[in-house]
MDAnalysis code that builds the backbone (N, CA, C; Angstrom):
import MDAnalysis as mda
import numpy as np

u = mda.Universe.empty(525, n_residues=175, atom_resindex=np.repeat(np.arange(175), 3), trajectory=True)
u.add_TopologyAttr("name", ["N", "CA", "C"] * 175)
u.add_TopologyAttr("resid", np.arange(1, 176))
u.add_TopologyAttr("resname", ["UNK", "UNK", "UNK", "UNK", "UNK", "UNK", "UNK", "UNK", "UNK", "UNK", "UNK", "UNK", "UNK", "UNK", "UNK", "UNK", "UNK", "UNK", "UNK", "UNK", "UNK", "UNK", "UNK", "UNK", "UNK", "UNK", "UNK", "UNK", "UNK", "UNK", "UNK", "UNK", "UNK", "UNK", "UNK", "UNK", "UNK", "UNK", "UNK", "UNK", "UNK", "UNK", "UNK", "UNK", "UNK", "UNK", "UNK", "UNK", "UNK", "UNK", "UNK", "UNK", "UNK", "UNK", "UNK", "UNK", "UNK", "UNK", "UNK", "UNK", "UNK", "UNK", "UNK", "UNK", "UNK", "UNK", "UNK", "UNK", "UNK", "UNK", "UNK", "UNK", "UNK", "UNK", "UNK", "UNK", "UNK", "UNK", "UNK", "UNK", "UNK", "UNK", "UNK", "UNK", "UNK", "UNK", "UNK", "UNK", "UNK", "UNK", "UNK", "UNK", "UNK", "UNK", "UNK", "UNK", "UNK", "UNK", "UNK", "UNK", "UNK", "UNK", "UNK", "UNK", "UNK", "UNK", "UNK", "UNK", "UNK", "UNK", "UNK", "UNK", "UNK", "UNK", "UNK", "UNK", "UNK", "UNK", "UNK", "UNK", "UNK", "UNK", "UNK", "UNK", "UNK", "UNK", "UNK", "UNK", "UNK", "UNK", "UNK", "UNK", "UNK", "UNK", "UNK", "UNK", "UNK", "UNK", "UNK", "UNK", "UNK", "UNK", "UNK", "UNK", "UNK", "UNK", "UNK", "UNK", "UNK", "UNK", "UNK", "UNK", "UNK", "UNK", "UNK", "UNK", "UNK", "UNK", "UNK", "UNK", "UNK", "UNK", "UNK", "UNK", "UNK", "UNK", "UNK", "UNK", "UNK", "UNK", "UNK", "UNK", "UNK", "UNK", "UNK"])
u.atoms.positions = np.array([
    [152.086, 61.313, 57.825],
    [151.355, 62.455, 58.278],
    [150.014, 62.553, 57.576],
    [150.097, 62.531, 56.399],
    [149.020, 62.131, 55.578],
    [147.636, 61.272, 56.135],
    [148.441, 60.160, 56.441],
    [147.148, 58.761, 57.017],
    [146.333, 59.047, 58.051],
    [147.579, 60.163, 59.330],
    [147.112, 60.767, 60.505],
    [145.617, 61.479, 60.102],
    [146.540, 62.705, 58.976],
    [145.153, 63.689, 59.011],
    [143.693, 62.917, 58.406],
    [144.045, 62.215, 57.403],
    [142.871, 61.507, 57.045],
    [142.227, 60.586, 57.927],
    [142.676, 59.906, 59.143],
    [142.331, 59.322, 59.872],
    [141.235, 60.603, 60.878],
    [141.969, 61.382, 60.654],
    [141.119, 62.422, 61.740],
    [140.115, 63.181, 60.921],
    [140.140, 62.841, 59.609],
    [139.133, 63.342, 59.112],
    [138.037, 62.418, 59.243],
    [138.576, 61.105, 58.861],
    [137.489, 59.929, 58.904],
    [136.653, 60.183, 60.631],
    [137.426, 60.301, 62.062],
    [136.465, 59.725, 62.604],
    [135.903, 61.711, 63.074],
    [135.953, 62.311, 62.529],
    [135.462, 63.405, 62.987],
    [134.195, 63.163, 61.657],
    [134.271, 62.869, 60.774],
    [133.037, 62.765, 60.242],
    [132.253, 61.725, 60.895],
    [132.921, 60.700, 60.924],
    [131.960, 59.621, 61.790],
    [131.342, 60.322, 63.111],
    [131.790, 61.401, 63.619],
    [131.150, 61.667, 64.792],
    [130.338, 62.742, 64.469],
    [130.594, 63.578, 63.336],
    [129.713, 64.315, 63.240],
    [127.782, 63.839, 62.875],
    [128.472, 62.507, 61.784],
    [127.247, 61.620, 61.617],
    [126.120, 61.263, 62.862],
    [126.989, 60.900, 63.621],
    [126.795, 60.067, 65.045],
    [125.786, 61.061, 65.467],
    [126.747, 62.706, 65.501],
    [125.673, 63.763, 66.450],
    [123.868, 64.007, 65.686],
    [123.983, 64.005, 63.884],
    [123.214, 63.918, 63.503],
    [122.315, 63.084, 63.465],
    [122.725, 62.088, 63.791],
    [121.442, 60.679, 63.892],
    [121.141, 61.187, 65.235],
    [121.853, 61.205, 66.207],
    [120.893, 61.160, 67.700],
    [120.513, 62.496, 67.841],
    [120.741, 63.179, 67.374],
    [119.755, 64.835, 67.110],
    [118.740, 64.727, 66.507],
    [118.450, 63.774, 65.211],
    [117.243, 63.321, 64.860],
    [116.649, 62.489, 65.528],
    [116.888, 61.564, 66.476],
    [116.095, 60.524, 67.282],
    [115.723, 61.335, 68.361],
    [116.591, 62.422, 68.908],
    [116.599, 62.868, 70.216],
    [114.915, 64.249, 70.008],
    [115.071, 64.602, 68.465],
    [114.069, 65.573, 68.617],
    [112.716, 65.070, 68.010],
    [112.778, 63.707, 67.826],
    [111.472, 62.698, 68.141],
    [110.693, 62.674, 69.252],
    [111.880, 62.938, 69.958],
    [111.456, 62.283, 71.613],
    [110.983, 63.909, 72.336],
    [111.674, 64.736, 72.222],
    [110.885, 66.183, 72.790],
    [110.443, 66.790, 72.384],
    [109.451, 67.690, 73.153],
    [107.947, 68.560, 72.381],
    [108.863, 69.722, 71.697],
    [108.088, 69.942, 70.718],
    [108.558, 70.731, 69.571],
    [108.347, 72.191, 70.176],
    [109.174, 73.247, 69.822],
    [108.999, 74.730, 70.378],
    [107.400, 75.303, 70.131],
    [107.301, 76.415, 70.684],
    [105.949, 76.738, 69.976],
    [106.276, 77.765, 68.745],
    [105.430, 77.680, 67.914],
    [105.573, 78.843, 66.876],
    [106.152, 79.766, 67.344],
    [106.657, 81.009, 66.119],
    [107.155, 82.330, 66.954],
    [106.041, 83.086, 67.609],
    [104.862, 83.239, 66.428],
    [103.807, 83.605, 66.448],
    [103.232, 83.749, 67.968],
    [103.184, 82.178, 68.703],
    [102.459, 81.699, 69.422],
    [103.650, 82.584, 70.959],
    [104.958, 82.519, 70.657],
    [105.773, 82.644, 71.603],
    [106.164, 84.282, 72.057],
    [105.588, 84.390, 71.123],
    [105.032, 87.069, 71.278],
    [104.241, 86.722, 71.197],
    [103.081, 86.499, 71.441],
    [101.275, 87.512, 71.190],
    [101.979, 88.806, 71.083],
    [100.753, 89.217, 70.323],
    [100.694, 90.886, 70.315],
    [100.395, 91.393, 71.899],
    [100.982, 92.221, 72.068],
    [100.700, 92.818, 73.153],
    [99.133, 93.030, 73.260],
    [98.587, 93.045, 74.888],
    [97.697, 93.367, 75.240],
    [97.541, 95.252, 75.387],
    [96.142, 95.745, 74.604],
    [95.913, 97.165, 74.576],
    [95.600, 97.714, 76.125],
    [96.137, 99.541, 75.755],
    [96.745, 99.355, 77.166],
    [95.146, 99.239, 77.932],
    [95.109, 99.115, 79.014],
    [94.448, 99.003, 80.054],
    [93.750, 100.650, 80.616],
    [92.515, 100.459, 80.722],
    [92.162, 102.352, 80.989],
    [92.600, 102.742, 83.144],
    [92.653, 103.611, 82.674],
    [92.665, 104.163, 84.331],
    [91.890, 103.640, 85.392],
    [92.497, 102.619, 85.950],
    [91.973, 102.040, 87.389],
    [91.779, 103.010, 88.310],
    [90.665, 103.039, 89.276],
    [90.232, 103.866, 90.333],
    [89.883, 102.905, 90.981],
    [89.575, 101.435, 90.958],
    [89.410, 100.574, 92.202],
    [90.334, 100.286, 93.387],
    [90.185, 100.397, 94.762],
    [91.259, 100.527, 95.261],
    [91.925, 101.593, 95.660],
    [91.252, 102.915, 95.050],
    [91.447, 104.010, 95.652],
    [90.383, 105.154, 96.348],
    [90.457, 106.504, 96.441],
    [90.086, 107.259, 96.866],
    [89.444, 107.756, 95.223],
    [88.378, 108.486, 95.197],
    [87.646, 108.864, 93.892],
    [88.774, 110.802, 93.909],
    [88.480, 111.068, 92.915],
    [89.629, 112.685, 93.283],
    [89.061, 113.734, 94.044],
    [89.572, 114.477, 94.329],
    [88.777, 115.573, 95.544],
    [88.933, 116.992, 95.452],
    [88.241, 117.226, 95.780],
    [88.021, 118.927, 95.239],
    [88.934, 119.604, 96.749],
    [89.120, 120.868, 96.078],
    [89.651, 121.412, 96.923],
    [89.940, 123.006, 96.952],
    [89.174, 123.698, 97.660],
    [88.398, 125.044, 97.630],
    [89.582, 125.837, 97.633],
    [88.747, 127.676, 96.935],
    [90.367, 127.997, 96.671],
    [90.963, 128.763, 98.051],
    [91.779, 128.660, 98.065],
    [92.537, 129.535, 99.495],
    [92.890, 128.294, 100.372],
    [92.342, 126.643, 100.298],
    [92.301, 125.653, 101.019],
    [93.550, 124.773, 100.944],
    [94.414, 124.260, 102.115],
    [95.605, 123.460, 101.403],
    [95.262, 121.794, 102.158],
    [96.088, 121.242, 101.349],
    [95.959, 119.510, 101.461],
    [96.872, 118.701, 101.619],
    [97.193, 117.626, 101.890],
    [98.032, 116.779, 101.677],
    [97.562, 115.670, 100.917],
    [98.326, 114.783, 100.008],
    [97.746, 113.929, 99.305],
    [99.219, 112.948, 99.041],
    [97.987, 111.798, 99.058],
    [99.306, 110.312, 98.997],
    [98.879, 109.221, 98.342],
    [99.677, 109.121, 96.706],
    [99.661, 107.835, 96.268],
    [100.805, 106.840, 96.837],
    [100.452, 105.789, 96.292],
    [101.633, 104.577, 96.815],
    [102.930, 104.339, 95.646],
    [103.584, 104.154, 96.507],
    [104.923, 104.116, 95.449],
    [104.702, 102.937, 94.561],
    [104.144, 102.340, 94.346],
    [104.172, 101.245, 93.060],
    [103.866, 102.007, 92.292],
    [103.631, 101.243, 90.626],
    [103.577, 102.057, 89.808],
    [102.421, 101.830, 89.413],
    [101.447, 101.472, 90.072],
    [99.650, 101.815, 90.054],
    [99.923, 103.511, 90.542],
    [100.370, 103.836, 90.909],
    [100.292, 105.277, 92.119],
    [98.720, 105.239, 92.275],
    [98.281, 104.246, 93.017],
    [96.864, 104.504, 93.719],
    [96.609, 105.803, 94.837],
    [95.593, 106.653, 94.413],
    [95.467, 107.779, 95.238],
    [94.802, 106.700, 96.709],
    [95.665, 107.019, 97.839],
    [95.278, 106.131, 98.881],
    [94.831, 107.199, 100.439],
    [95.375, 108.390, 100.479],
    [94.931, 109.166, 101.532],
    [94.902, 110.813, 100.754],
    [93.883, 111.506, 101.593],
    [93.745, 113.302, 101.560],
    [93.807, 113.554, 102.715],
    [94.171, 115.015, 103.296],
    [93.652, 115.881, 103.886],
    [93.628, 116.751, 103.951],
    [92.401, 117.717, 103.863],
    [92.175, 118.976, 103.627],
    [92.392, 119.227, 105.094],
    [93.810, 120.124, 105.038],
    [94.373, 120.688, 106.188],
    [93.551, 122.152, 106.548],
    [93.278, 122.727, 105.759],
    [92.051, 123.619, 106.115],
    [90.533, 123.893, 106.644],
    [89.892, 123.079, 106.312],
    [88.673, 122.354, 107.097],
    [88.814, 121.459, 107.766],
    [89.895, 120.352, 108.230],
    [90.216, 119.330, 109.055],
    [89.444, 118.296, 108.964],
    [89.224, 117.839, 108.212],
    [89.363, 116.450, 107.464],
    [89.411, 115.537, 106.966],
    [89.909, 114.454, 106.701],
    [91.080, 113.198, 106.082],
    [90.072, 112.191, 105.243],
    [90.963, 111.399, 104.339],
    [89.866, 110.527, 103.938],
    [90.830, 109.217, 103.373],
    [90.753, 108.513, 104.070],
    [92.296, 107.467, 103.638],
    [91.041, 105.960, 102.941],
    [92.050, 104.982, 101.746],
    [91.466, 104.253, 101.637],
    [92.379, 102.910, 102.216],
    [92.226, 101.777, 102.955],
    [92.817, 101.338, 103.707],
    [91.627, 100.480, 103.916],
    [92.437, 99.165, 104.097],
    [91.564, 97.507, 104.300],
    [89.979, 97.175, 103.430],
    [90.375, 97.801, 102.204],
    [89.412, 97.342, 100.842],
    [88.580, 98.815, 100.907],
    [88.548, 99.327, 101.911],
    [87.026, 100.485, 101.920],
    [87.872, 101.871, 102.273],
    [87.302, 103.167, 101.982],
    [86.680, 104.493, 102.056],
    [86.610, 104.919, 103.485],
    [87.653, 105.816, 103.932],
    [87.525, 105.983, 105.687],
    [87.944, 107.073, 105.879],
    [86.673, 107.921, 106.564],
    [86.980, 109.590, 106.623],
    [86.752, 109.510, 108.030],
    [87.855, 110.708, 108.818],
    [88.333, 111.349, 110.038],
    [88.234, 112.697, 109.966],
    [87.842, 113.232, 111.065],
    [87.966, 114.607, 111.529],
    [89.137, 114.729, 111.916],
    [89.870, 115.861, 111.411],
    [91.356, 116.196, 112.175],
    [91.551, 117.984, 112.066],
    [92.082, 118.280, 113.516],
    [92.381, 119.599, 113.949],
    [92.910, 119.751, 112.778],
    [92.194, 121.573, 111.908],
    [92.840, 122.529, 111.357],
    [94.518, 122.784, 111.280],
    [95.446, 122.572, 109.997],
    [96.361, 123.162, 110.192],
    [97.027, 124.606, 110.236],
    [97.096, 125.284, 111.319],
    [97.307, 126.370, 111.144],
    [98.773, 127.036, 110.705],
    [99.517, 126.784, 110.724],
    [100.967, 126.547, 110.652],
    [101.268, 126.276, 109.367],
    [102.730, 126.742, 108.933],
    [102.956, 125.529, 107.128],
    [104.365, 125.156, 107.885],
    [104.101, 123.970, 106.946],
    [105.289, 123.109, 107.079],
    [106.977, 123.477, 107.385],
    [107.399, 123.126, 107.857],
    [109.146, 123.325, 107.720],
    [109.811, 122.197, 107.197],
    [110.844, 122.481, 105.850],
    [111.290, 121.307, 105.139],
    [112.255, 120.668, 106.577],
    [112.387, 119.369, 106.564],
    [113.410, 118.599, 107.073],
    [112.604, 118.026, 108.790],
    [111.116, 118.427, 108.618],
    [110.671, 118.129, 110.120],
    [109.885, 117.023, 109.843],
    [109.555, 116.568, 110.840],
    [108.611, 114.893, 111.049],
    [107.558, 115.137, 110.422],
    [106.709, 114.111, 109.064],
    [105.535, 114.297, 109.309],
    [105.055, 113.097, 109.898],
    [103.639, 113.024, 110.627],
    [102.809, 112.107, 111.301],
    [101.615, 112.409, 111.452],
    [100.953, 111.828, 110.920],
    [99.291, 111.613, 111.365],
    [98.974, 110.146, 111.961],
    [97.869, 109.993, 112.627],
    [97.688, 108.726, 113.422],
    [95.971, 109.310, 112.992],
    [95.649, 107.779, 111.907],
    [94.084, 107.871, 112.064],
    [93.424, 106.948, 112.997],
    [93.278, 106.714, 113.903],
    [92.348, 105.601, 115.296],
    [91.170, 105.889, 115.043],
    [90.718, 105.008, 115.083],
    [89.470, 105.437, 115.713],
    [89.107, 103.648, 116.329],
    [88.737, 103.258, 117.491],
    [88.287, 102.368, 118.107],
    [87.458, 101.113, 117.841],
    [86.168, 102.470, 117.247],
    [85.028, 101.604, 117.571],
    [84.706, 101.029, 116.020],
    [85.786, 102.219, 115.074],
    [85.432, 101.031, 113.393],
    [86.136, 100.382, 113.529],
    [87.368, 99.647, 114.799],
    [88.487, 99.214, 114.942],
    [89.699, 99.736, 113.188],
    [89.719, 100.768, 113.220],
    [90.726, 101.407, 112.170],
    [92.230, 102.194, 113.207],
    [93.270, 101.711, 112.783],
    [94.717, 102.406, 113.622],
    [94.880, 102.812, 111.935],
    [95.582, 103.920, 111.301],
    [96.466, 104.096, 110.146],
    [97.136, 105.325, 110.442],
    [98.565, 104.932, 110.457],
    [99.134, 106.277, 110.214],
    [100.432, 106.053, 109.519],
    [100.373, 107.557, 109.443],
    [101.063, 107.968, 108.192],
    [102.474, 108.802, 108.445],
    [103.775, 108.112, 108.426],
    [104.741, 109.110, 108.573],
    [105.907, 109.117, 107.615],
    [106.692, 110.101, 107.874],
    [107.513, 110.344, 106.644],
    [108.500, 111.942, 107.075],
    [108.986, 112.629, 106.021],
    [109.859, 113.890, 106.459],
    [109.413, 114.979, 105.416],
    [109.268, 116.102, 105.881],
    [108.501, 117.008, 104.800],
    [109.862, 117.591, 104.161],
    [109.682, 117.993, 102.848],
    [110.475, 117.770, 101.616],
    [110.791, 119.482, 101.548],
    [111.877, 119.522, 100.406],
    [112.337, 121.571, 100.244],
    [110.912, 121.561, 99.648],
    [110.481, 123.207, 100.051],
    [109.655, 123.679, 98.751],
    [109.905, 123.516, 97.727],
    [108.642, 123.502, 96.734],
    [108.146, 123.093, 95.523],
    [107.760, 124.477, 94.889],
    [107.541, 124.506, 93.343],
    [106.800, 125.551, 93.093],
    [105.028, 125.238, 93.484],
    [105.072, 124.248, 93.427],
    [103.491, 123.619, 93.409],
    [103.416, 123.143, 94.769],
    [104.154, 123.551, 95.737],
    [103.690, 123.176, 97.276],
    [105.468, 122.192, 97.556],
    [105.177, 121.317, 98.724],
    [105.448, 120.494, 99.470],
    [105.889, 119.364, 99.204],
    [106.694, 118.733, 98.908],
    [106.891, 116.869, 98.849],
    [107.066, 116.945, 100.222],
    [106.303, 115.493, 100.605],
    [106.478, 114.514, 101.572],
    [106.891, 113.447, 101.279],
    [108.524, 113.213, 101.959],
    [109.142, 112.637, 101.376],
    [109.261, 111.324, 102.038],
    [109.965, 109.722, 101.872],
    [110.078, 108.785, 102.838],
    [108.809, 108.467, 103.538],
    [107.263, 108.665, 103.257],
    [106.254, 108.337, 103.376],
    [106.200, 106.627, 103.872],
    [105.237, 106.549, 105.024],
    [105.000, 104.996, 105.156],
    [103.381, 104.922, 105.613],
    [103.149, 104.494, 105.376],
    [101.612, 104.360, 106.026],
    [101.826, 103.024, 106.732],
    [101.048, 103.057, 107.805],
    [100.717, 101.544, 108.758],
    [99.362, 101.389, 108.598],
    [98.755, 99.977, 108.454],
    [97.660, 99.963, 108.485],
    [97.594, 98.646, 109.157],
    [97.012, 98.694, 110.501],
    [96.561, 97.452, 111.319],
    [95.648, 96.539, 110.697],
    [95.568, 95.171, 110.478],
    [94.796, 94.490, 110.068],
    [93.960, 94.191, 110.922],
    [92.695, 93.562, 110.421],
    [91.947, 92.890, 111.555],
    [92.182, 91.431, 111.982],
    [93.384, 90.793, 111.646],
    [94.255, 89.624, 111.926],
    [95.042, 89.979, 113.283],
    [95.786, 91.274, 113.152],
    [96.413, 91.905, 114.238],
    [97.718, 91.908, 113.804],
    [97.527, 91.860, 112.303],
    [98.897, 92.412, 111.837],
    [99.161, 93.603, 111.120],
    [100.510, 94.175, 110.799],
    [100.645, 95.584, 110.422],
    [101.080, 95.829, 109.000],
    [100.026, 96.376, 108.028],
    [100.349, 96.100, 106.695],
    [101.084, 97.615, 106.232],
    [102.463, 97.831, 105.744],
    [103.098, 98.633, 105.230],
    [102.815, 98.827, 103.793],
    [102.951, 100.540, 103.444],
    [102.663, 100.682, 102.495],
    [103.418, 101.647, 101.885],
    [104.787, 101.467, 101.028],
    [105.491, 102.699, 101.072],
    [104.169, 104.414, 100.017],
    [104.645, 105.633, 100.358],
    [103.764, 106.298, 99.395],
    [104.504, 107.480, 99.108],
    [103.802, 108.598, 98.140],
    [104.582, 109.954, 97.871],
    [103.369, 110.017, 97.685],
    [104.500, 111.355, 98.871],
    [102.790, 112.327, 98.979],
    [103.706, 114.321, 98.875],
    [102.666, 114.834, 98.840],
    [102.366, 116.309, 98.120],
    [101.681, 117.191, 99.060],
    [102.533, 118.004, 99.552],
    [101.379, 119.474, 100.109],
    [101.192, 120.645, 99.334],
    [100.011, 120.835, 98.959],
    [99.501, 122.031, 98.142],
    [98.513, 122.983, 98.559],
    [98.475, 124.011, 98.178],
    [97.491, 124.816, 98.902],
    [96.999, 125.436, 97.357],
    [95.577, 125.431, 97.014],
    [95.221, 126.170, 95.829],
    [95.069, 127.467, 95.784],
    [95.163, 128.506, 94.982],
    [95.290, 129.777, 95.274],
    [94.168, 130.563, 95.064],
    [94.072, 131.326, 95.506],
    [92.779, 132.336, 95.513],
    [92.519, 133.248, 94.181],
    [91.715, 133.014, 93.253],
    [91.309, 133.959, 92.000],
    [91.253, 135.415, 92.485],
    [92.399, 136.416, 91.785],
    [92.262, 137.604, 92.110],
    [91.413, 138.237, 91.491],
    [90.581, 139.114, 91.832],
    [90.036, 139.832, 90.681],
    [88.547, 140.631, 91.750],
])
């Protein structure tokens, strides 16, 4: 029993040898890791507030209400307004800045009903619209909820854009 175990000691060292020589030949032959150093950089500082790509922010008079829609990524690019009180819109869509006249809303919303806007217009060849389901009241207005925007390309294809969007109306200074 003896000769056994020593026999199994002998070739388990011999193989352990074995693994060590070709672990040293073997890490001759492949590129070495990179430093740790090299394998984290320090993080990059953060990045300031992008506005390229969107709508610049918009004023909005008091007694006046709006709708407003960033995109669900986590840029939340401000991408459409409309001042439902003066009638209207200002969407940013296929690289540029694109304002529409649209009928006054006179009416407020009811949670659980369709929303839809359709911006056309022909002759800038622009189709975009915007639908989704208007949300419970808010203290601060409206969610519009399930938001999609369509935006026709000039390829003749239809670029989706999921968004959350907000109805607010600002309030009138008493006094």
């Amino acid at each position: 029993m003896v000769r056994t175990a020593d026999g199994l000691l002998l070739a388990a060292g011999l193989a352990l040898s074995a693994c060590t020589a070709t672990a040293g030949s073997a890490s001759t032959q492949l590129p070495r890791p990179p430093a740790l150093s090299q394998a984290r950089p320090d993080p990059a500082p953060a990045a300031a507030v992008e506005t390229a790509g969107a709508l610049p922010p918009q004023t909005l008079e008091a007694g006046a209400c709006a709708t407003f829609f960033w995109t669900a990524d986590p840029a939340h690019r401000f991408v459409a307004f409309e001042n439902e009180t003066e009638g209207f819109a200002r969407v940013f869509a296929n690289g540029a800045e694109h304002g529409f006249y649209t009928p006054p809303r006179e009416a407020p919303y009811v949670a659980g009903e369709t929303y839809r806007r359709d911006y056309v217009d022909p002759a800038r060849g622009l189709d975009i619209r915007l639908t989704g389901r208007v949300g419970e009241p808010l203290p601060t207005g409206q969610r519009i909820e399930r938001v999609v925007m369509r935006v026709l390309q000039p390829n003749g294809q239809t670029r989706v854009v999921p968004l959350i969007g907000h109805y607010a109306c600002r309030t009138v200074a008493e006094g």
